[in-house]
N, C-alpha and C positions, 0 to 999 in steps of 0.2 A: 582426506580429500585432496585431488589435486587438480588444477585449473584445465578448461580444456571449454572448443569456442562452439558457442549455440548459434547453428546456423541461421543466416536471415536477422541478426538479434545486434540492435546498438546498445552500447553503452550508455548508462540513466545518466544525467544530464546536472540533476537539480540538487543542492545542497541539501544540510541535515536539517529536519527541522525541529522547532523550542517549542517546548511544549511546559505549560506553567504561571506564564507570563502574562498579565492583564493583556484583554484582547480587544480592540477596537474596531466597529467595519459597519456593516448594513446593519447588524442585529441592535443598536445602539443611537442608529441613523446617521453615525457621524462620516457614514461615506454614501451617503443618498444622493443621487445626484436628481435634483427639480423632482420628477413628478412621481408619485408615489415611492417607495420600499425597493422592490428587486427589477428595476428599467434593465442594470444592468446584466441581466439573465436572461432579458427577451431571444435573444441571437437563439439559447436552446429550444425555445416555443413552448408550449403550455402544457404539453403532454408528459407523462412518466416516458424516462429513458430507458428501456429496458435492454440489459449487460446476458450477453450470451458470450460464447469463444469463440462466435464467429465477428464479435466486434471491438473484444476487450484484448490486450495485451499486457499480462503482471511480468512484470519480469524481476530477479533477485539479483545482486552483488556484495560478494564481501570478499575480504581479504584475506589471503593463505599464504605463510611464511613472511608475513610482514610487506611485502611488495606486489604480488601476485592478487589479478582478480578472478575470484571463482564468478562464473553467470549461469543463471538459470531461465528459468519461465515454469510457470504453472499455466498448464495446457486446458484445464477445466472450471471456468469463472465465469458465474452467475451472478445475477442482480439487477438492483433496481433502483432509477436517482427517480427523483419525485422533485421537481420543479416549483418553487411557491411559483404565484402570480399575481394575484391579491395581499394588500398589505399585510391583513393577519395571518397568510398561508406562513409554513414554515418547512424550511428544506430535510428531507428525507433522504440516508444513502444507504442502503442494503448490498452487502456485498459478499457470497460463499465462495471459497475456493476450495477445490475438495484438494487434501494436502500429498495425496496418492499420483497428482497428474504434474509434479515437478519433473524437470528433467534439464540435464544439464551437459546432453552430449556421451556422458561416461555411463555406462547402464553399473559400473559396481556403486561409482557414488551416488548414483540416482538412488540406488537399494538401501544404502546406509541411510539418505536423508529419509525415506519412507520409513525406517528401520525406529524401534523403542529408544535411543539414542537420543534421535533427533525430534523428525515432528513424530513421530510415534503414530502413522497415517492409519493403524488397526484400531487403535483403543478412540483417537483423537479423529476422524476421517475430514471432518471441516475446519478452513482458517475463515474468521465473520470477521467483519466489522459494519458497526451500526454508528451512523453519526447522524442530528436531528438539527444541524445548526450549521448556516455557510454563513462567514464574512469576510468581508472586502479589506483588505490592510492594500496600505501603499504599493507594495511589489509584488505582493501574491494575493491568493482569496486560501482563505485556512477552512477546511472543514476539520475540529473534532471530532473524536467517537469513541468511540471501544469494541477495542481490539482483543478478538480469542483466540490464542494458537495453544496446544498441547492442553485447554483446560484451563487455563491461565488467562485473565481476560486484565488489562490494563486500558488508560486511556492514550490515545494518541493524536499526535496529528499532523493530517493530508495538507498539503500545500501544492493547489492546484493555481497554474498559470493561467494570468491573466489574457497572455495573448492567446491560445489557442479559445479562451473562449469568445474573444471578440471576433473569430472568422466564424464561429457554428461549426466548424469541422471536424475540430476533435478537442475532445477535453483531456487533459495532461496532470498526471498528482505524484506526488516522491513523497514517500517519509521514510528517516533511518529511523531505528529501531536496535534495541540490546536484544541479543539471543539468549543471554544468559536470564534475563530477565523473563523470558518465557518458557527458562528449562529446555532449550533445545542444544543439543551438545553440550549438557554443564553436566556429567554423570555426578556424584559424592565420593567420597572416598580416595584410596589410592588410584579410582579408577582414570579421577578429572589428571592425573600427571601423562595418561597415556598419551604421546605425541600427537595422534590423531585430532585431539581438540584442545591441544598446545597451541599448532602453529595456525589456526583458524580463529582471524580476529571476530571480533563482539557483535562491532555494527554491522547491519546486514540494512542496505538500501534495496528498498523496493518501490519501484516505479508502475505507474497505470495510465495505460491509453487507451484510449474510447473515439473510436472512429462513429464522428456521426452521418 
């Protein structure tokens, strides 16, 4: 793989996120602010958010030869956030990327990452994640979930900004993530010494924006 620039495409923004760690926020009430459970969610309104490609933006980053950032974007992302509103509602995030619609400028690297190697887009065609729980921490709003790439389903977690959801505009999420951890570029054997996924670092940041 080697770096090369996604037209129209910034660079992700937001740091790696901990995942593990006791979590405090609305689920809990200890960041409730006066009147009911989720006031602080009204800005989205009441209705399910529904995620097309004509309003989602995923985009990828990792590092190649220790300095260099690879970027991508998955061009094909579906889904759906579900809003509580009522105290006992509880937040819903559905989200398919089909792993075929990467692309990252270079149509040979685009082929490898689709390629049994990587996300293996034949055998594997969707990246989910499902997470059933927002809360409000000091600097961020975390959603958990779980995450399937190649088959491989771990939990992780979104750390979505506060600010953009106080305008209602757009909603904002980063989380890093280990590659190797989902078998993407980790072949066995003499194979994993092959330079190709030598000089290609681990964490891969992936960002999401949601124009409302």
């Amino acid at each position: 793989m080697e770096p090369g620039p996604i037209p129209g495409e910034n660079p992700a923004s937001a740091g790696p996120a901990r995942v593990g760690r006791r979590r405090l926020g609305a689920r809990d009430g200890s960041a409730v602010d006066g009147e009911g459970r989720w006031p602080w969610l009204s800005p989205l309104g009441g209705e399910p958010i529904r995620l097309t490609p004509e309003n989602v933006v995923v985009t990828m980053s990792v590092r190649w030869l220790g300095g260099l950032i690879v970027r991508g974007r998955f061009m094909d992302v579906r889904g759906t956030i579900h809003v509580p509103v009522r105290d006992d509602d509880t937040a819903a995030v559905t989200v398919e990327i089909r792993a075929d619609s990467v692309r990252t400028g270079i149509s040979l690297r685009d082929r490898h990452l689709r390629g049994p190697l990587f996300l293996d887009a034949a055998r594997h065609p969707l990246i989910t994640f499902r997470g059933g729980d927002v809360m409000r921490l000091p600097t961020y709003i975390a959603v958990p979930g779980s995450l399937t790439i190649r088959g491989v389903t771990r939990t992780e977690e979104l750390r979505c900004s506060a600010d953009g959801l106080a305008t209602g505009r757009e909603l904002s999420a980063d989380v890093t993530l280990s590659r190797r951890a989902y078998n993407v570029g980790a072949p066995r054997g003499l194979r994993r010494l092959d330079p190709l996924f030598v000089v290609i670092g681990d964490d891969v940041r992936i960002s999401i924006r949601v124009g409302l």
